[in-house]
C-alpha positions in Angstrom: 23.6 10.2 -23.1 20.2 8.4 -23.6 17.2 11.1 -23.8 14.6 11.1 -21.4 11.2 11.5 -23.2 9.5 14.0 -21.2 5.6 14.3 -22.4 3.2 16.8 -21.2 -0.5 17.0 -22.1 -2.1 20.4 -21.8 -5.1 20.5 -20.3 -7.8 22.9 -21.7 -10.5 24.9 -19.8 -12.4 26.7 -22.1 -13.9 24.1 -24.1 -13.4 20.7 -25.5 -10.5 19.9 -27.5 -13.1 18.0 -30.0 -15.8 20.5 -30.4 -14.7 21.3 -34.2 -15.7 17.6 -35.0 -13.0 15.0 -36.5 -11.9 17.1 -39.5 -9.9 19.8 -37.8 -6.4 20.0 -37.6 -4.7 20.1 -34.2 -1.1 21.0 -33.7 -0.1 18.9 -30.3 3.4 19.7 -28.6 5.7 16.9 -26.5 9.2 17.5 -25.1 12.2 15.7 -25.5 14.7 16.2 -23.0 18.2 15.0 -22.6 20.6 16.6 -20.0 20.6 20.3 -21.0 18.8 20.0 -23.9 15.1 20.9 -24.9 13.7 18.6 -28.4 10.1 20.9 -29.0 8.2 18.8 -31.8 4.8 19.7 -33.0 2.6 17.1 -34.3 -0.2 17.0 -36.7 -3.6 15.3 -36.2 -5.9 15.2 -38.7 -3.9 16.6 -41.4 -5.5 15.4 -44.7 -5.6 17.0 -48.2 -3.0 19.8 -47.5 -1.3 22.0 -49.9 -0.1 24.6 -47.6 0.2 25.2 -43.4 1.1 27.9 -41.2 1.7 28.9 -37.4 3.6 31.0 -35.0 4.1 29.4 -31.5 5.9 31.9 -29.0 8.2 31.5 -25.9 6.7 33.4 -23.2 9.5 32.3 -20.7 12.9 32.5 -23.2 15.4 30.9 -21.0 16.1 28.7 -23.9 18.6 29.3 -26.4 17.9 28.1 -29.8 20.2 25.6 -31.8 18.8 24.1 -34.2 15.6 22.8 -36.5 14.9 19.6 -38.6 11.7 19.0 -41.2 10.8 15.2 -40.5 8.0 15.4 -43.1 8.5 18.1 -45.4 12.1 18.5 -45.6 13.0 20.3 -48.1 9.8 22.4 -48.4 9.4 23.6 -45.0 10.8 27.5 -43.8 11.3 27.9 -40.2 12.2 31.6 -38.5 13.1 31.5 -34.6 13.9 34.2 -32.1 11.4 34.4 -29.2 8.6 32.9 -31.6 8.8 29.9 -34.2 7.6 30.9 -37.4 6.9 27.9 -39.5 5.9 27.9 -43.1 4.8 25.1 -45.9 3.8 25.1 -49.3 3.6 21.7 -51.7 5.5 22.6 -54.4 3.4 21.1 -57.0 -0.1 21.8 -55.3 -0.1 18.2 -54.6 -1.8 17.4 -51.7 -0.5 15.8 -48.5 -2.4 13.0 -46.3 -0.5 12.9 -43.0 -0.4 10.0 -41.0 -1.8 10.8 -37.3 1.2 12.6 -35.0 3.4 13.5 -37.8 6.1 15.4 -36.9 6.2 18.8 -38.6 8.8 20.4 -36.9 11.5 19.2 -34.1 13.5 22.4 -33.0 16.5 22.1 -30.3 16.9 24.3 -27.3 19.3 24.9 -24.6 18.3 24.9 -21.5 19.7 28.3 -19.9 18.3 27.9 -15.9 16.9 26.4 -13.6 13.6 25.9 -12.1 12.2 27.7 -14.9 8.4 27.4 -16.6 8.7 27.2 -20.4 5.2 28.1 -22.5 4.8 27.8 -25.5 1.7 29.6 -27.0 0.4 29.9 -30.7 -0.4 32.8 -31.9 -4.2 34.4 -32.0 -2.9 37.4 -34.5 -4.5 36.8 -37.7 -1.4 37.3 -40.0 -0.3 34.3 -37.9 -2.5 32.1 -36.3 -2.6 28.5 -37.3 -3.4 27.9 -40.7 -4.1 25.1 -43.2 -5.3 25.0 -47.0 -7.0 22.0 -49.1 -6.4 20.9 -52.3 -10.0 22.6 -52.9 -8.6 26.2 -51.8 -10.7 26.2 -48.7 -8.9 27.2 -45.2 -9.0 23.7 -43.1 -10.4 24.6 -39.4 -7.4 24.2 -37.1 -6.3 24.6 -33.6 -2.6 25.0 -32.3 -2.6 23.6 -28.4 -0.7 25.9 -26.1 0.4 24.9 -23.0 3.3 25.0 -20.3 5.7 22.2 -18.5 8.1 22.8 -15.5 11.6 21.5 -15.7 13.0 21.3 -11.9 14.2 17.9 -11.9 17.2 15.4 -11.9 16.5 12.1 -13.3 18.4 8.8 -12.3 17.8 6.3 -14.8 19.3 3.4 -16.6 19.2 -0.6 -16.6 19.1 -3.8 -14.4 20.6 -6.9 -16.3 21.4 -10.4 -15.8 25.1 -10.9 -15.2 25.8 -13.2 -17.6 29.4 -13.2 -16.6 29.6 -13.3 -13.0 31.3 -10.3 -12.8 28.6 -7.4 -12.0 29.7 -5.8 -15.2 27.2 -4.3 -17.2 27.2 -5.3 -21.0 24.2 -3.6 -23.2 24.2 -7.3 -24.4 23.0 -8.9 -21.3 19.0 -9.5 -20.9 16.9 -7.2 -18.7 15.1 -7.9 -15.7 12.1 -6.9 -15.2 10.1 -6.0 -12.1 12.8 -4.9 -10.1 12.9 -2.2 -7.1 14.9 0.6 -7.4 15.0 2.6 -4.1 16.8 6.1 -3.5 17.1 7.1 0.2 17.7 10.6 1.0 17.5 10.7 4.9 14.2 9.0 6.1 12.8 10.4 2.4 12.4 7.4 0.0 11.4 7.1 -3.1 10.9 4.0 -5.2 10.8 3.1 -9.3 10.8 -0.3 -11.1 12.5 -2.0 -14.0 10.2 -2.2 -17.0 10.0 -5.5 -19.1 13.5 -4.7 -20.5 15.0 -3.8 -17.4 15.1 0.1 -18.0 14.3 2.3 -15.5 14.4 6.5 -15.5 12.3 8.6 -12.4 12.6 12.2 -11.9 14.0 13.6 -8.7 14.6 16.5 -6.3 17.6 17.6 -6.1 19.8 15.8 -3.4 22.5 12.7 -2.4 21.0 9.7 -2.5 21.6 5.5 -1.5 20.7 3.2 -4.1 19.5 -0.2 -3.3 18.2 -2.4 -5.9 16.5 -5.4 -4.9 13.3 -8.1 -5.9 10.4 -8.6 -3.9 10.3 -12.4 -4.5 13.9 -12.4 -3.6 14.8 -14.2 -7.2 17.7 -12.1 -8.0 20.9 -10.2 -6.0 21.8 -6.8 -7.2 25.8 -6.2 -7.4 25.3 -2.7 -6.4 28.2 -1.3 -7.7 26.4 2.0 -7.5 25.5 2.7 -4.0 25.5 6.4 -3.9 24.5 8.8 -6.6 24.9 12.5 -6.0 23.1 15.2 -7.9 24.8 19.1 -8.1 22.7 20.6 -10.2 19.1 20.7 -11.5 18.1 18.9 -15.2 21.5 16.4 -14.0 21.1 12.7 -15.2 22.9 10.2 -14.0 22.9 6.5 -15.1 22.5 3.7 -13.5 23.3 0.4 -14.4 23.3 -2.5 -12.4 23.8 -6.2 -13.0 22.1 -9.0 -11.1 22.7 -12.4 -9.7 20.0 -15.3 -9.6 19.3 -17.1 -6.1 17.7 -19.7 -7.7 18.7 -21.7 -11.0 14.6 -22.0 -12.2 11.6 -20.5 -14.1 9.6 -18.3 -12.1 5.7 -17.9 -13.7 3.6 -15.4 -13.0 0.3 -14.7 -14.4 -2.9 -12.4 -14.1 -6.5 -12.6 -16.0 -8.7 -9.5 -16.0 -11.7 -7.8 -17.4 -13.4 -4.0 -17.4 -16.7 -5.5 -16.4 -18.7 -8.4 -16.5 -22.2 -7.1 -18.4 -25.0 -9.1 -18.8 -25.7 -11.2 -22.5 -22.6 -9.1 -23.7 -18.7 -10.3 -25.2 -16.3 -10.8 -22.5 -13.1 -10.0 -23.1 -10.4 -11.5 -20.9 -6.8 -10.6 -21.2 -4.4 -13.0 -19.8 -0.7 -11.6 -18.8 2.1 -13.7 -18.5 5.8 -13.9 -17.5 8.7 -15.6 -16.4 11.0 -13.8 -14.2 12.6 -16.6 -12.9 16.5 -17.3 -14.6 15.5 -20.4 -16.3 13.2 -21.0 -19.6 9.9 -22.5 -19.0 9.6 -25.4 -20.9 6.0 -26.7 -22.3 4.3 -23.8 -20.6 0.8 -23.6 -20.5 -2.6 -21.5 -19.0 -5.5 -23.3 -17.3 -8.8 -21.4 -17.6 -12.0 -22.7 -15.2 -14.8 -20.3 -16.7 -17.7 -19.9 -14.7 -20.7 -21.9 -16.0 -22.5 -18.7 -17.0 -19.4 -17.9 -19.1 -19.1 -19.5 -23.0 -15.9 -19.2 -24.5 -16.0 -18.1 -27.7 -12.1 -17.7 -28.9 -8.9 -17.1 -28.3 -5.5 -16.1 -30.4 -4.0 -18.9 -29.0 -4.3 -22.5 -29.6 -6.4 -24.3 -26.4 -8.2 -27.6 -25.6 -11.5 -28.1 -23.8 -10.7 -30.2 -20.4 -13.2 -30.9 -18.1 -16.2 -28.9 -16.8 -15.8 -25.3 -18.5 -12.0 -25.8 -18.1 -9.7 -25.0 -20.8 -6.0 -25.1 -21.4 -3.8 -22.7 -23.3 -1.0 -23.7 -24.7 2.3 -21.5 -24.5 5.3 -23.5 -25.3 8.6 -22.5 -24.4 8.9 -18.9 -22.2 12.0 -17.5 -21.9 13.6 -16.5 -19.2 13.1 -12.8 -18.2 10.0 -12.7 -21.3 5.8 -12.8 -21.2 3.4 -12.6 -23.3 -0.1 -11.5 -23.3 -3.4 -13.5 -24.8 -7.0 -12.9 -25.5 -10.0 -15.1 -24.5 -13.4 -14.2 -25.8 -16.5 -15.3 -23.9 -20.2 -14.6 -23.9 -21.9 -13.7 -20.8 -25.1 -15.4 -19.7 -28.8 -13.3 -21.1 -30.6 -14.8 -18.1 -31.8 -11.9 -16.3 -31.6 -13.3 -12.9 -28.1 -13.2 -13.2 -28.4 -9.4 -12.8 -26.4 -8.3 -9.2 -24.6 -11.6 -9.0 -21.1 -12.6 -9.5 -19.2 -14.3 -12.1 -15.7 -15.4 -11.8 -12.6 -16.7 -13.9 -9.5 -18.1 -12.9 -6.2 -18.5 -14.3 -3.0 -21.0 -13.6 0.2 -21.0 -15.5 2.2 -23.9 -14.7 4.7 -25.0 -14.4 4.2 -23.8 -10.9 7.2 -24.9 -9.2 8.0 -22.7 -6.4 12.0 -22.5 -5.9 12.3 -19.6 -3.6 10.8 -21.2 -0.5 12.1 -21.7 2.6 13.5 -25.2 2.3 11.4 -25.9 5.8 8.2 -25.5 3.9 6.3 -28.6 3.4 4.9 -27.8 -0.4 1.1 -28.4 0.6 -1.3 -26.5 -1.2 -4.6 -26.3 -0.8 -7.0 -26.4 -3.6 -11.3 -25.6 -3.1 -14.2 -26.5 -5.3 -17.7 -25.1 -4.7 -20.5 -27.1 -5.2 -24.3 -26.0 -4.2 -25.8 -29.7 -4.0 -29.1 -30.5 -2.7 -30.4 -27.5 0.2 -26.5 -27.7 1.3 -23.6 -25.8 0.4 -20.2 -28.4 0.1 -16.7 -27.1 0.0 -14.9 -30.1 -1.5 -10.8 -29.3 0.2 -8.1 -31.1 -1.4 -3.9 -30.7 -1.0 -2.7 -30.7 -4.9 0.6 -29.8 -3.5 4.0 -32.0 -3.7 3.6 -32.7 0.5 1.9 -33.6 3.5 0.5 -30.6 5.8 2.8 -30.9 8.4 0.4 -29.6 11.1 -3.7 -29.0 11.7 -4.8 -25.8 9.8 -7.3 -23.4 11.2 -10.0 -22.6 9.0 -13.3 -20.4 9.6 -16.1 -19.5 7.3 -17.9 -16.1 6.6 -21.8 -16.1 5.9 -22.0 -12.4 3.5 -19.4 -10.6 5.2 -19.1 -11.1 8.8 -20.3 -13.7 11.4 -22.1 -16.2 12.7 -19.9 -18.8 10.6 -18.1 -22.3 11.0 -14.5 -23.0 12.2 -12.7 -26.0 12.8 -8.7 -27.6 11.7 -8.0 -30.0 8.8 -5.0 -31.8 8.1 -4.7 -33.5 4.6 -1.7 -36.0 3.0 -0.7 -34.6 -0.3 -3.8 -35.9 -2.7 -5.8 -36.2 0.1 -9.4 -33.9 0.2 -12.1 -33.9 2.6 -15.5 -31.9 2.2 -17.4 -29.4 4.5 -21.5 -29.8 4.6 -22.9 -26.9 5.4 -26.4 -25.6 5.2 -27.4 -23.7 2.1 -29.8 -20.6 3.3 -30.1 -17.7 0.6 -26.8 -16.1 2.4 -23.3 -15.9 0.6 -20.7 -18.2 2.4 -17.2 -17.6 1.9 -14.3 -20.6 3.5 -11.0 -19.5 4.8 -7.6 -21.2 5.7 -5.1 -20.2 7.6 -1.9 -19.3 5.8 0.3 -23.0 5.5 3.5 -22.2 8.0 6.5 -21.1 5.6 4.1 -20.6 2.7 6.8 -17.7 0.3 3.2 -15.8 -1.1 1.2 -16.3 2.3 -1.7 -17.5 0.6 -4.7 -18.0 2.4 -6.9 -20.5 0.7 -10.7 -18.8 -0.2 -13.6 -20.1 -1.7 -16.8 -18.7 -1.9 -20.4 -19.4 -3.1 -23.8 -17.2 -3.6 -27.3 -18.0 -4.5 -27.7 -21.2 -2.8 -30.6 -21.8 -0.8 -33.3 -19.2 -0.4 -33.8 -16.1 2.5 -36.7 -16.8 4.9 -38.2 -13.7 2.7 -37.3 -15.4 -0.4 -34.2 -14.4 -3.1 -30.7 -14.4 -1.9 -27.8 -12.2 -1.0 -25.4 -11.0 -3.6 -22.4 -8.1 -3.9 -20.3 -10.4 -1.0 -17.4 -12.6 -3.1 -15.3 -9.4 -3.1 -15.3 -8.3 -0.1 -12.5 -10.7 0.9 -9.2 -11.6 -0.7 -9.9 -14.5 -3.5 -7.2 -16.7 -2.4 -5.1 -16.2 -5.3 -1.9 -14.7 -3.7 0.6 -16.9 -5.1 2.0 -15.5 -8.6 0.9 -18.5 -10.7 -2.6 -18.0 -9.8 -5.1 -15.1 -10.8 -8.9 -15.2 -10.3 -11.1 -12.1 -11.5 -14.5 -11.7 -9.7 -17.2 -9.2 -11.2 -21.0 -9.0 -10.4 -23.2 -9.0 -13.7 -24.3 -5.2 -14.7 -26.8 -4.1 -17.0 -25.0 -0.7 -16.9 -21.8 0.8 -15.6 -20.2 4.0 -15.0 -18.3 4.7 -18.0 -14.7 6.1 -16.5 -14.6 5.0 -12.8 -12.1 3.3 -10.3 -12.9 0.1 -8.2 -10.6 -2.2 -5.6 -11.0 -5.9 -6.6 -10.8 -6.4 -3.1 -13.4 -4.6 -1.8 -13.6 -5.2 1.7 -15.6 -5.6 4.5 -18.3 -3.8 5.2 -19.1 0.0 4.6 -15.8 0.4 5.8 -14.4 -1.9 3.2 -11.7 -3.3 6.4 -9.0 -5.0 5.1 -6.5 -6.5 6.8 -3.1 -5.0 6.9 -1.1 -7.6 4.5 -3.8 -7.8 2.2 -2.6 -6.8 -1.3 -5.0 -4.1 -3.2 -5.7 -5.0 -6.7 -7.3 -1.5 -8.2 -8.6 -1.8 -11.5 -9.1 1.9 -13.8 -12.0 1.7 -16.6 -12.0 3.9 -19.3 -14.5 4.7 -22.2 -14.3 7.2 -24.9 -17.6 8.9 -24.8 -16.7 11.2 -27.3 -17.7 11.9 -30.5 -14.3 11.3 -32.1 -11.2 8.4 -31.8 -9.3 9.2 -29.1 -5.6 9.1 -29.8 -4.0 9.2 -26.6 -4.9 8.0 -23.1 -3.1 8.7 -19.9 -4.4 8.1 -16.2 -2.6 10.0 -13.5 -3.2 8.0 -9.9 -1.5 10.0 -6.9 -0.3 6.9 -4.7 -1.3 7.5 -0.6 1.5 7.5 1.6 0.1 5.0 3.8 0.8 2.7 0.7 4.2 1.0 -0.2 5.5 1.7 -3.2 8.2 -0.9 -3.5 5.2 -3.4 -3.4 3.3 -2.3 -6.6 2.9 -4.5 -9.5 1.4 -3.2 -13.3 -1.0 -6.7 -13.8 -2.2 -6.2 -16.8 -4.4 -3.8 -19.1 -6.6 -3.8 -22.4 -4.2 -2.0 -24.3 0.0 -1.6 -24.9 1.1 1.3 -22.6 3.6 2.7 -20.8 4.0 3.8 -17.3 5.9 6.2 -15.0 6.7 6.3 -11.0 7.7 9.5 -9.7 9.2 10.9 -6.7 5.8 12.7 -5.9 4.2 9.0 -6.2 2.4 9.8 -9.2 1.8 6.5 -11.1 1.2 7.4 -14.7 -0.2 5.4 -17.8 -0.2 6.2 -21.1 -1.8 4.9 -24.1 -0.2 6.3 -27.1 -1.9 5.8 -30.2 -4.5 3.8 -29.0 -7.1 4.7 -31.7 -10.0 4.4 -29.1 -13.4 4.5 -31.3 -16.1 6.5 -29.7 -18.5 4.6 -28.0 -21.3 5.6 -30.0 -18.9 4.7 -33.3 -18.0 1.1 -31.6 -19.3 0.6 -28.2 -17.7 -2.8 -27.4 -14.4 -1.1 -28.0 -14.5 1.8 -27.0 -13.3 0.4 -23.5 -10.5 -0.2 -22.1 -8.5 -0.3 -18.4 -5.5 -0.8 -16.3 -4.7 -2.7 -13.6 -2.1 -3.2 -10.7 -2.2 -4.0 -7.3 0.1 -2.5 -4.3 0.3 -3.1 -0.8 -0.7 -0.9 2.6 3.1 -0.2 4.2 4.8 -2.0 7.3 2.8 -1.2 10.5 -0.1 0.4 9.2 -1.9 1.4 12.3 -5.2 -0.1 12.6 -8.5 1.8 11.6 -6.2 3.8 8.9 -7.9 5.1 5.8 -6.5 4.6 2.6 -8.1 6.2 -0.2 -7.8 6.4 -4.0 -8.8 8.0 -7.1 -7.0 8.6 -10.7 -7.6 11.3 -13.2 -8.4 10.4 -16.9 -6.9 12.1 -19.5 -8.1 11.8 -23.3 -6.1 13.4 -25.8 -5.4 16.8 -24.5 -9.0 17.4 -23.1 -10.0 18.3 -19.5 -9.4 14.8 -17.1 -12.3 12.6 -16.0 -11.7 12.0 -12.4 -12.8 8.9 -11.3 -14.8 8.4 -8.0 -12.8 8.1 -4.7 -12.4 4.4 -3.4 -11.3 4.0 0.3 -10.1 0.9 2.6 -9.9 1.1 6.3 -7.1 -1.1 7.7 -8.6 -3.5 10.3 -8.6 -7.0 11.9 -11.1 -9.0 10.3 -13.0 -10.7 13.2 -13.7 -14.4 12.5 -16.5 -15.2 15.4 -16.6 -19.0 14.6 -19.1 -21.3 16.3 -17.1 -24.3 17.5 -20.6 -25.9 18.8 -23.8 -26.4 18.1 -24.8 -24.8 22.4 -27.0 -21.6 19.9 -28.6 -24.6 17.9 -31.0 -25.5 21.2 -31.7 -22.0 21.9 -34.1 -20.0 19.5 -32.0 -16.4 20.2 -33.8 -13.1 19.1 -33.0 -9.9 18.5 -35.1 -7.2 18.0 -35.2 -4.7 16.6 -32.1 -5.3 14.1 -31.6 -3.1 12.2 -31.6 -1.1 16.0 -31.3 2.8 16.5 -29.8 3.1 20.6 -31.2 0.2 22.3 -32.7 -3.7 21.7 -33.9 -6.5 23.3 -32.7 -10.2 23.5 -34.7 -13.2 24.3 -33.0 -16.5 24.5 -36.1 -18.6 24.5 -35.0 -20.1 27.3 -34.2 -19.6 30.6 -30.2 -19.7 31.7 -29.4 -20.2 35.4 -25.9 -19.4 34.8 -24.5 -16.2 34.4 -24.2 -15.2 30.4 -22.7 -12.5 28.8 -23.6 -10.8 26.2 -20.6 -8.7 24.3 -20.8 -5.9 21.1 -18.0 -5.5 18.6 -17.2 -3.8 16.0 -15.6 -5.7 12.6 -12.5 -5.4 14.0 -13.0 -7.4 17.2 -13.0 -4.9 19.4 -15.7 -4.9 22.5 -17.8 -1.7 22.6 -19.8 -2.8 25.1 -20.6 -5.3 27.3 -23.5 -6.2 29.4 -24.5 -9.0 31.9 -27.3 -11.4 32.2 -29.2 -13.9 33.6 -32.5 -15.8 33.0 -34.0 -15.9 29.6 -34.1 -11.7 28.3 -31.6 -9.1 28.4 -32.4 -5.3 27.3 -29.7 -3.2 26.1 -29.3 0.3 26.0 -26.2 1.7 24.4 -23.9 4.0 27.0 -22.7 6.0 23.7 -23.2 6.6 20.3 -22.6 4.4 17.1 -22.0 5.4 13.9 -24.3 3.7 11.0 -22.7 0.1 10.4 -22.5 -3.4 10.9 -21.5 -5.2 14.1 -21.1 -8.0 15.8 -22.3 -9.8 18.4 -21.9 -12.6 20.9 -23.2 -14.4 23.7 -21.9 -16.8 26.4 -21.0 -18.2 29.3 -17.9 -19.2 30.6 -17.9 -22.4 29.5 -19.1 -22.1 25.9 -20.7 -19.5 23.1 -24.1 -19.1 23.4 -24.6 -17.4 19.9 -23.2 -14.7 17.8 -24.3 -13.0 14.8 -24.6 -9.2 13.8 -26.6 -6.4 14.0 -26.9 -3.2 12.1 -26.9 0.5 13.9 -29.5 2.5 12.2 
């Protein structure tokens, strides 16, 4: 039976695990568990120049029974006495002294486990005969510290392996390649709970107690399970059960996915980008490769793989051959821009593996795709739009523009012939404008192509707005494409939590398909290496676990999804230097993305936060982000009818009431309506001749709204106003 590590980290409350400085010894304790059996090893930190060690760690809880002990390091030197304490003993036999690699294992002893449900402790000792206790080659007692702590063993665990079936017979063979990324669900009732397969196709989650239907499927509908176990039924508590499943590919191709990501952008600083890639698909990609666009600001410095300028700050990274079912991860170092009026804006770099072929689309779908360049040009802001895709748009697409993050913008259709590209004028005024496309009918990743631009043009008071290329999706929702956006800091909360996609407003609406990409930062702050790193992130129900995806991080980890949708991460031996050791690397970060669940009812709240664990200190929680699910309203202004009149509002920012004047007196009835950002009307009021006062019939809570004005022929104007 394959063991299940089970690691627990003890948290301390009295004071920090570091407080002795970097010489002291620390005894650390992890669990090994496998069926009934309990693996205690105690590992050194620390331990240099020994001669001699001691300690006495008891059971407080003995429903263990003891079965045996093993010396990894000193083997034949070591003494070890157990009944409901372990008594451990060393002395170098020629006084030599001992250097210990970090974790060494001093002592593994075997339990088993006698009951259920139970709390085991294990505490060292604080009598002096037999507290912990190490001597130098000097004769001088080595300060030291024993880490007690407790872990709770009510479980079952399900775990095992999803491979390719390489025979066509849905018979497992340890032989046959992994597949990664797929979703193992187990349905007890209407209770689900979800895991993945990791890069090599394993899998192992820790469960109540209960029956449960398996169902193993992939998100990108690549790959068929056989399901030859469909029902797995746990009797006892501490039962593990394996599972192993073969699967069957829909499609005979390579299937590239790739993600580009960085802590922070900070200004006149290194950049460094890690780029993620895989190929889940069931064919090898041949002559694989990674196009970078760099933002201008941005100079690359280096990278571990081979690349070639192209044009503009373009560059292309050169792969080779990925396997099916494999990745790889690279490093590109850049240098950020020292020109200071960069501060508060944003910087962005993109990322597209190719080949790109898509091969799991409906065979309806044309193949357009959409492609937007940016360009600030003389006083006007052009969107150049072309179709790089292998077909013709088979039908006008809606688009609509966003000046910061809500209305008054542009809309109109477009319809391009593959290679074909058209540009959209508009005028460049200090304000952030974002363009948006409608999702191409049958498109398999419902991408919605975005582009965005800031800093072009100047306010009426001067300067420009910035903080606003976030706050909508980037556009990059296909697999093969990954653009990271991050406004220049001169400083940064050291351990904190932030949504790539920020959202709308102080709401931060979203839209309920839109995919979440959170991204964890870490820094040791210290005054030693850290050793170990884990981040706990309790997932909300109102998000979907079988949509999660691990993107990418700045160091080799490991994660875990359990049934009480904690998502863990741990960096083992990360050797984290302190920052004020070795600022530039004392950082580091995770980052995955997950979607809100099916029918997420509108003006839901979804918040998040993680808890940061280094070594076996306190955690660092993390600040609280929150979305609000909403319909993102796109007012567009389909004529130029608010061009010939000179509308005012005032006074905007307003407290309960305001005044319009249209410059111009109307005849006609008009209306004048009040929204919030998700297109609902609060209120609406009707007018005539050339001012309209307002008074609001109830209060509003302190945000951005919208507004419009028209007749029944045609929109008046529209724009927003800000509640006070």
């Amino acid at each position: 039976m394959k063991s299940v590590i089970f690691l627990i980290f003890f948290v301390l409350s009295t004071y920090h695990i570091f407080a002795q400085g970097k010489d002291s010894i620390y005894l650390l304790n992890d669990y090994q568990v496998s069926n009934d059996t309990l693996t205690l090893s105690i590992n050194a930190i620390n331990a240099n120049d020994i001669i001699s060690g001691k300690f006495a760690i008891t059971v407080s809880k003995f429903d263990l029974s003891y079965i045996s002990s093993e010396f990894p390091v000193f083997t034949n030197d070591a003494q070890v006495a157990v009944d409901t304490t372990i008594r451990y003993s060393w002395v170098s036999p020629n006084s030599k002294p001992e250097n210990l690699p970090d974790f060494s294992t001093l002592i593994k002893v075997k339990f088993k486990i006698l009951s259920s449900a139970t709390t085991f402790c294990f505490v060292y000792s604080q009598v002096a005969s037999a507290q912990v206790e190490f001597v130098s080659s000097q004769l001088q007692t080595l300060p030291s510290r024993g880490i007690s702590g407790c872990g709770n063993f009510n479980y079952v665990i399900a775990q095992g392996f999803v491979r390719r079936d390489e025979d066509n017979n849905c018979n497992a063979q340890s032989t046959f390649k992994g597949i990664p990324e797929m979703q193992i669900r187990f349905k007890n009732g209407p209770i689900e709970y979800f895991t993945q397969s990791k890069a090599d196709g394993s899998f192992y989650t820790f469960l109540p107690l209960a029956t449960y239907n398996v169902s193993i499927y992939n998100n990108d509908n690549l790959w068929t399970s056989c399901n030859t176990t469909p029902i797995i039924n746990f009797t006892s508590t501490k039962q593990v059960i394996n599972v192993n499943e073969t699967a069957k590919p829909n499609f005979d191709c390579p299937f590239l996915s790739v993600n580009i990501s960085t802590p922070f952008i900070r200004l006149c600083s290194e950049q460094i980008f890690k780029i993620n890639y895989s190929n889940n698909g069931s064919k090898d990609a041949l002559n694989a490769y990674v196009d970078i666009t760099l933002d201008d600001s941005l100079q690359l410095k280096s990278a571990n793989v081979p690349y070639q300028p192209l044009t503009g700050n373009v560059f292309r990274f050169i792969l080779g051959t990925v396997k099916a079912l494999d990745g790889g991860q690279f490093t590109v170092i850049t240098q950020s821009t020292c020109d200071i009026n960069w501060l508060k804006r944003t910087l962005c770099a993109s990322a597209h593996i190719y080949p790109d072929s898509i091969c799991n689309a409906n065979i309806n779908f044309s193949k357009a795709e959409l492609f937007i360049t940016p360009k600030c040009d003389n006083g006007t802001i052009v969107f150049s739009v072309k179709n790089i895709g292998s077909g013709d748009l088979q039908q006008d697409l809606n688009f609509a523009t966003v000046e910061d993050d809500v209305m008054p913008g542009f809309s109109g259709k477009i319809n391009l012939k593959m290679n074909e590209s058209k540009d959209f004028i508009y005028p460049a005024n200090g304000h952030s404008l974002r363009i948006i496309f409608d999702t191409i009918p049958l498109n398999p990743f419902q991408v919605k192509a975005s582009s965005a631009i800031e800093a072009c043009g100047t306010l009426p008071s001067g300067g420009f707005t910035t903080g606003y290329l976030n706050n909508f999706a980037l556009g990059d929702q296909a697999p093969y494409i990954s653009t990271y956006c991050g406004e220049v800091k001169a400083a940064y909360d050291p351990n904190d939590k932030i949504a790539v996609l920020e959202g709308s407003g102080i709401a931060h609406i979203i839209e309920p398909n839109d995919r979440i990409p959170y991204l964890v930062r870490f820094q040791n702050t210290g005054n030693d290496t850290a050793f170990l790193v884990s981040i706990e992130d309790a997932i909300d129900p109102l998000l979907d676990l079988s949509t999660l995806q691990i993107l990418g991080a700045s160091h080799p980890f490991t994660w875990t999804l359990n049934a009480d949708r904690k998502l863990t991460f741990r960096f083992q031996n990360i050797e984290l230097p302190d920052s004020t050791t070795d600022q530039v690397n004392s950082h580091g970060y995770i980052h995955f993305s997950i979607k809100p669940i099916k029918n997420i009812p509108l003006q839901s709240v979804i918040p998040n936060k993680a808890d940061i664990y280094f070594d076996i200190n306190p955690p660092v929680s993390t600040n609280t982000y929150f979305h609000t699910i909403g319909r993102i309203l796109y007012t567009a202004v389909i004529d130029h009818d608010r061009d010939k009149l000179k509308v005012t509002i005032s006074p905007n920012p307003f407290i309960n009431h305001f005044s319009i004047d249209l410059n111009q007196s109307i005849n006609t009835p008009y209306y004048f309506e009040l929204l919030d950002l998700q297109g609902r009307c609060i209120q609406k009021v009707k007018g005539r001749g050339s001012k309209l006062n307002i008074q609001l019939d109830h209060e509003l809570i302190k945000e951005t709204y919208l507004f419009k004005i028209y007749t029944d022929e045609h929109i008046i104007s529209s724009g927003k106003l800000i509640k006070m």
